[in-house]
C-alpha positions in Angstrom: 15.7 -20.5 -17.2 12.5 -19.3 -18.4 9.9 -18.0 -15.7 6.3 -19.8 -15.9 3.7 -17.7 -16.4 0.0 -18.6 -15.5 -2.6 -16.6 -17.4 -6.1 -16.9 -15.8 -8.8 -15.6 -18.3 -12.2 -15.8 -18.8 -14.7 -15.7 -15.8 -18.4 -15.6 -14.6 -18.8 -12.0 -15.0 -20.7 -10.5 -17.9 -17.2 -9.4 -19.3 -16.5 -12.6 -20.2 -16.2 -12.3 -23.8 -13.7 -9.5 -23.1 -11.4 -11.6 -21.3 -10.8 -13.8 -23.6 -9.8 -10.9 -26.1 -7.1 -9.7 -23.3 -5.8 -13.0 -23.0 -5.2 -13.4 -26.6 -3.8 -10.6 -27.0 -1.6 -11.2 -23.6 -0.5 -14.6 -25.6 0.3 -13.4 -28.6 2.6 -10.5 -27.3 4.6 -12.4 -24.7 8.5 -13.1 -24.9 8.1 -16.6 -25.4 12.4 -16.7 -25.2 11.5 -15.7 -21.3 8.1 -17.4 -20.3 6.9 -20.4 -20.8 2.6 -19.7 -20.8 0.5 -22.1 -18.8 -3.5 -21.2 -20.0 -6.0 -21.5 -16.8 -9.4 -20.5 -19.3 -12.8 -20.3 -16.4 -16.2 -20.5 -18.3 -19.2 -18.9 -17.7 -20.3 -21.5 -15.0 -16.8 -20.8 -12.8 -15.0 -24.1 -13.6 -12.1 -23.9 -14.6 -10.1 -25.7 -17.5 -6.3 -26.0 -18.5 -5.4 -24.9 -21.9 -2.9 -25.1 -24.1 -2.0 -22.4 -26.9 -3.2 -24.7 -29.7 -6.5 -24.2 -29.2 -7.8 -22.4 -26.6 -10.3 -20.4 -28.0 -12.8 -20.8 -30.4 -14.3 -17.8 -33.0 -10.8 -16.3 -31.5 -10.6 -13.9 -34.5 -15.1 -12.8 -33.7 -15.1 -10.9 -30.3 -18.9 -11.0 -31.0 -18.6 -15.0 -31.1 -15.3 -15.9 -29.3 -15.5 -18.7 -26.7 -13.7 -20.8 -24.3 -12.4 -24.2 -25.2 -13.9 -26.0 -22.6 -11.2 -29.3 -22.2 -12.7 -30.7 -19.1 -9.0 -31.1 -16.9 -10.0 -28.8 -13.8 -7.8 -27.8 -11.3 -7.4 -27.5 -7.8 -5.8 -24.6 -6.0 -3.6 -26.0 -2.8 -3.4 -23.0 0.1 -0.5 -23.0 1.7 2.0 -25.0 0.3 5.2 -24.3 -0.7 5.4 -25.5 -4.1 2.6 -27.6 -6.3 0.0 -25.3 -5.0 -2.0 -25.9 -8.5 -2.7 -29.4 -9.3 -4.7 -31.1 -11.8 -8.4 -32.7 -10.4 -9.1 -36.3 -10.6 -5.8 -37.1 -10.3 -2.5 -36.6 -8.3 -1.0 -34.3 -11.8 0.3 -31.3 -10.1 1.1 -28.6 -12.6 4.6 -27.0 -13.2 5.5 -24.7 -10.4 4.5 -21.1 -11.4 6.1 -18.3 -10.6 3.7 -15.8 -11.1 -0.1 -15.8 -12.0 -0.9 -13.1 -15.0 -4.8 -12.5 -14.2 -7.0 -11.0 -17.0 -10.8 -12.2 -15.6 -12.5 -8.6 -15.9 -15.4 -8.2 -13.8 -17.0 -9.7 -10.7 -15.0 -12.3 -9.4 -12.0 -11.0 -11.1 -11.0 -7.7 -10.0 -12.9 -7.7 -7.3 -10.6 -8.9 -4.9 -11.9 -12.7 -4.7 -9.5 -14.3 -7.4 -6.4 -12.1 -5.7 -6.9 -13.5 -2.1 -7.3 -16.9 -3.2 -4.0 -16.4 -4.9 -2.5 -14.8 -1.8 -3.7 -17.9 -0.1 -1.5 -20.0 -2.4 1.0 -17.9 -2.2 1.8 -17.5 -5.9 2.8 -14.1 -6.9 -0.1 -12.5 -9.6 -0.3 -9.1 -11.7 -2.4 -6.5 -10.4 -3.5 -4.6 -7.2 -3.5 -6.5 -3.9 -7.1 -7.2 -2.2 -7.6 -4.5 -1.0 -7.1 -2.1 -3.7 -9.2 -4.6 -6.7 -11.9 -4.8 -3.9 -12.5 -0.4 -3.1 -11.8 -0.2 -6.9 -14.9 -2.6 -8.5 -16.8 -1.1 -6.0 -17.4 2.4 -7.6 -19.6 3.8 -4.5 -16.6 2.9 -1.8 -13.9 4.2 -4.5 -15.7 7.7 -4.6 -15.6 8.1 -1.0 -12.0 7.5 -0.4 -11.2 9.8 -3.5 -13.1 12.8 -2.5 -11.3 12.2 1.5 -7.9 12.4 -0.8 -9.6 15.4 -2.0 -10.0 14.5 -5.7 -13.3 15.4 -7.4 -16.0 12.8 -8.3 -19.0 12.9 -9.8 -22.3 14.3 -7.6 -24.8 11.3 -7.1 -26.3 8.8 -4.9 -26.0 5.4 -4.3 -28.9 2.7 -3.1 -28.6 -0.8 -2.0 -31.9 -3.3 -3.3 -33.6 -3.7 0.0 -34.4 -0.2 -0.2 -35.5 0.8 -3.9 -39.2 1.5 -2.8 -37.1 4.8 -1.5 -36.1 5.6 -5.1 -37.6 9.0 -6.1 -36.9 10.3 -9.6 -38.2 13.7 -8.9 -36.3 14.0 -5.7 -32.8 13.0 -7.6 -33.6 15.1 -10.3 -34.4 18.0 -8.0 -30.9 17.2 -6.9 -28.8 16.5 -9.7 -31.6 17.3 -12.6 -31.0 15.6 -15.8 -29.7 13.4 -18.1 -28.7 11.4 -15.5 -26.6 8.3 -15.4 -27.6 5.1 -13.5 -24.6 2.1 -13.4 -24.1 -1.1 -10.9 -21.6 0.0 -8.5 -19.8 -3.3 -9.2 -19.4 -3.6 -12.3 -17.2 -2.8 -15.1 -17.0 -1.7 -19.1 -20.2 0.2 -19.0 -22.1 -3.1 -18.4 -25.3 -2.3 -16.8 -25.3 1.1 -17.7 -27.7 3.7 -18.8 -28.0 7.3 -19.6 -31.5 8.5 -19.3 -33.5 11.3 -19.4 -37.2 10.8 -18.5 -39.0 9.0 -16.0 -39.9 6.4 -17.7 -35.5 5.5 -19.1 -35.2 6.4 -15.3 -37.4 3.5 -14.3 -36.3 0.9 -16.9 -32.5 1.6 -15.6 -33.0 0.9 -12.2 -34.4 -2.1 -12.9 -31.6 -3.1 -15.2 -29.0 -2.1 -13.5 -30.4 -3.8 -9.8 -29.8 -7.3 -12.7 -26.0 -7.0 -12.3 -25.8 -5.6 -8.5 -27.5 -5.3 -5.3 -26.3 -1.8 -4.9 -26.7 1.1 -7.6 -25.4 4.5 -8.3 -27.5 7.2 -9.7 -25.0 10.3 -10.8 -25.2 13.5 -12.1 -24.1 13.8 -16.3 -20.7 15.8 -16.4 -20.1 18.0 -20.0 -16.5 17.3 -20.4 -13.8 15.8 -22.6 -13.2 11.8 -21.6 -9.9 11.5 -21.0 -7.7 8.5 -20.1 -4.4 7.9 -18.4 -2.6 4.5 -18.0 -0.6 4.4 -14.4 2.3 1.8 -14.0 4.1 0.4 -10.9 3.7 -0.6 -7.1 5.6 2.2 -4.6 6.8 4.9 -7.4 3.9 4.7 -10.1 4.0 6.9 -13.2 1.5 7.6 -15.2 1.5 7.4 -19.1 0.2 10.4 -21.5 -3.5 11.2 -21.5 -5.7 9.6 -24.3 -9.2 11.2 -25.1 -12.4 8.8 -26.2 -14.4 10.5 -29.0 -17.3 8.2 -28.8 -19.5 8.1 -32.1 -22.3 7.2 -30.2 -24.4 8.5 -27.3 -21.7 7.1 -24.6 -18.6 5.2 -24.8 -20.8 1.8 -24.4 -19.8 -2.0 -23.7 -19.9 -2.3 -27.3 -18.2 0.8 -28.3 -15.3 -0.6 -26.3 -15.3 -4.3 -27.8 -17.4 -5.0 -30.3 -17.8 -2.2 -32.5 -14.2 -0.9 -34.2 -16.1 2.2 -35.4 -18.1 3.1 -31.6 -15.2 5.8 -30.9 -12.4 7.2 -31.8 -9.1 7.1 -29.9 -6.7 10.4 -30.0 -3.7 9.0 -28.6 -1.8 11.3 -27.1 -5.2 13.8 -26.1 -4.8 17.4 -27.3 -4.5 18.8 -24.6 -2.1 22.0 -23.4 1.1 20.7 -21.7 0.1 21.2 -17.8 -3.1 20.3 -18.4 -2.0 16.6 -19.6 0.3 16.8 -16.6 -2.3 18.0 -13.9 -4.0 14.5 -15.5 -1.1 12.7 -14.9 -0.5 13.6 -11.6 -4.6 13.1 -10.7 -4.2 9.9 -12.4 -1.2 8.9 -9.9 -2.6 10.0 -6.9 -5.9 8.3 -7.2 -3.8 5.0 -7.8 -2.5 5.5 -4.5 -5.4 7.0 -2.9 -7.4 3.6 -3.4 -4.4 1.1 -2.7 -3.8 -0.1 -6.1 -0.7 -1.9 -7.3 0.7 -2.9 -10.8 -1.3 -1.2 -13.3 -4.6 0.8 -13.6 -6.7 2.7 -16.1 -8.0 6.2 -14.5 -10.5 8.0 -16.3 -11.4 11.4 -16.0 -14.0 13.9 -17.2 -11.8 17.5 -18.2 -14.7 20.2 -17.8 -14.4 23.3 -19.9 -12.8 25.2 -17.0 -10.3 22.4 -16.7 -11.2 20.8 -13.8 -11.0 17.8 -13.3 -13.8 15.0 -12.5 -12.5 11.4 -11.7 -15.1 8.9 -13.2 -13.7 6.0 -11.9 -10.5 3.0 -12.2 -10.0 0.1 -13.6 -7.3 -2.6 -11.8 -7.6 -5.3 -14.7 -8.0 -2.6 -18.0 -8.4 -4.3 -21.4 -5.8 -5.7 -23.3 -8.0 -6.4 -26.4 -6.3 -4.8 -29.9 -8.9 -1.7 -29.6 -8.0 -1.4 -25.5 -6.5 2.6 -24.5 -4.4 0.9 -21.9 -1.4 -0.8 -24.0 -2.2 2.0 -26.4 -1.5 4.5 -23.9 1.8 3.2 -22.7 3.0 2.3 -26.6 2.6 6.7 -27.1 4.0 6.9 -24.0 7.6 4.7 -25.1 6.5 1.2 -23.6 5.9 -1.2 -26.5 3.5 -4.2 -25.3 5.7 -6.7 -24.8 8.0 -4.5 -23.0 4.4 -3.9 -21.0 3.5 -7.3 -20.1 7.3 -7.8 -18.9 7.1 -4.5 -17.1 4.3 -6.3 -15.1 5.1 -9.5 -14.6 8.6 -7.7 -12.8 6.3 -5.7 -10.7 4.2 -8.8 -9.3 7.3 -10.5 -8.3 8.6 -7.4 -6.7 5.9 -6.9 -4.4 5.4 -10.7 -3.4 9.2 -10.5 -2.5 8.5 -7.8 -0.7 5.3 -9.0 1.3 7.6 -12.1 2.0 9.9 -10.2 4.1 6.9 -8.6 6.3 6.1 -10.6 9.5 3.4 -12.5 10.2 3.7 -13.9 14.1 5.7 -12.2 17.2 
């Protein structure tokens, strides 16, 4: 019998557009012999909309224009129940039983950890870390802290919530970490909301920008070193896939870079890189996975300094899936063809809601 698969995509978050590229490449790639895909699409305002694979996008072939096909039959989530914990609103329609939730909603709201507890609350099994580990991951101040107490290396820099941005001082954080700097949301993802500047005045502007998308903001020092990549795989033995490097053709590897523009980097898949070097990367990659409580799949990226060290830039729970995405690409080098991927996954989110099942939750 096949397994149903629910793929949520889409979202509030300003990675919208980027979601629906994952989930059609997600649909396209499936073993449709072994799943039978149910589409849950959420548009920009947070309803969401039941799909089916005729047309649920539309401009599916222009990331630059690619939208949702809003149908207008919502859903309901039912916490708690046993089965039918999705049903269709307006009506008494519940949907097929799932047995596992495939979540690609990049971004606030979607990797955060809010989407995964309302799923835990259902009880329906879903891809990706737990809570806990989407929630310390999107927030990149929290995720630096536990990774330098796990004694990996992070970028120097400061962080600074909104109530308090009169206590900004560009010449202080210069004196400090001098310049360029970089200034990002600490919540956000896909380099939206970031800037690299390198006066006053780009300083300012920044700041401003970047307080749009978050009420808290880091400010960190520029590291000169190779971008590296690494894809990590499973829940209690992960393993990480061979390094990839970014070889941006612009300033820095940018939201559109990533998305948008086919030509805003180039990928070297596998990085050249000396053979315990790419495994010192590997085995970084692995234990900041576990140092930050993640689950299922992660992308860890990494600056590789001249000297070799390495800096840990910061982790992904819900990487791309888009046709231009290093994750996928990454495991394909590394022996695990997409399909094979998105089966791989799908495996592991079963696993560990099997496993959670058998923990106790009373005396």
């Amino acid at each position: 019998m096949k397994k149903k698969v629910g793929i949520v995509f889409g979202g509030k978050s300003s990675e919208h557009e980027v979601s629906l590229q994952s989930a059609k490449n997600i649909v396209d790639a499936i073993n449709l012999d072994k799943y039978e895909v149910h589409l849950l699409g959420i548009d920009k305002q947070g309803n969401w909309h039941v799909n089916d694979r005729s047309r649920y996008l539309i401009n599916e072939e222009d990331p630059s224009l690619i939208a949702l096909n809003k149908t207008g039959k919502g859903i309901a989530i039912v916490p708690g129940a046993e089965e039918n914990q999705i049903i269709q609103t307006g009506s008494d329609i519940s949907m097929d039983q799932l047995d596992v939730i495939f979540p690609i909603v990049h971004g606030t709201l979607g990797e955060d950890g809010s989407l995964q507890g309302m799923l835990k609350m259902a009880n329906i099994p879903f891809v990706g870390s737990d809570v806990l580990g989407s929630a310390i991951s999107m927030d990149k101040d929290i995720a630096k802290r536990l990774l330098q107490d796990a004694g990996l290396n992070v970028a120097r820099g400061y962080s600074f919530r909104k109530a308090k941005q009169d206590q900004i001082v560009y010449q202080d954080i210069v004196a400090g970490l001098g310049t360029p700097l970089f200034i990002k949301p600490a919540n956000q993802g896909s380099s939206v909301g970031v800037h690299k500047v390198e006066t006053e005045e780009e300083f300012n502007h920044a700041i401003q920008d970047a307080f749009m998308y978050d009420h808290k903001v880091l400010v960190e020092e520029a590291i000169e070193g190779r971008e590296i990549e690494c894809s990590v795989l499973g829940n209690d033995h992960p393993i990480a896939s061979v390094p990839g490097e970014i070889l941006p053709t612009v300033e820095f590897y940018s939201y559109e870079a990533k998305y948008i523009d086919e030509s805003g980097a180039n990928l070297e898949i596998p990085a050249s890189l000396e053979k315990d070097v790419a495994e010192k990367i590997q085995t970084t990659a692995i234990q900041a996975f576990e140092a930050l409580n993640c689950e299922g799949l992660a992308r860890v990226d990494v600056f590789l300094k001249e000297d070799n060290t390495i800096i840990i830039n910061e982790i992904n729970t819900l990487p791309g899936f888009t046709k231009i995405s290093m994750y996928p690409k990454l495991w394909e080098e590394s022996g695990i063809s997409y399909r094979e991927l998105i089966e791989r996954l799908i495996e592991l989110a079963i696993e560990r809601h099997q496993r959670d099942q058998q923990l106790k939750s009373s005396i």
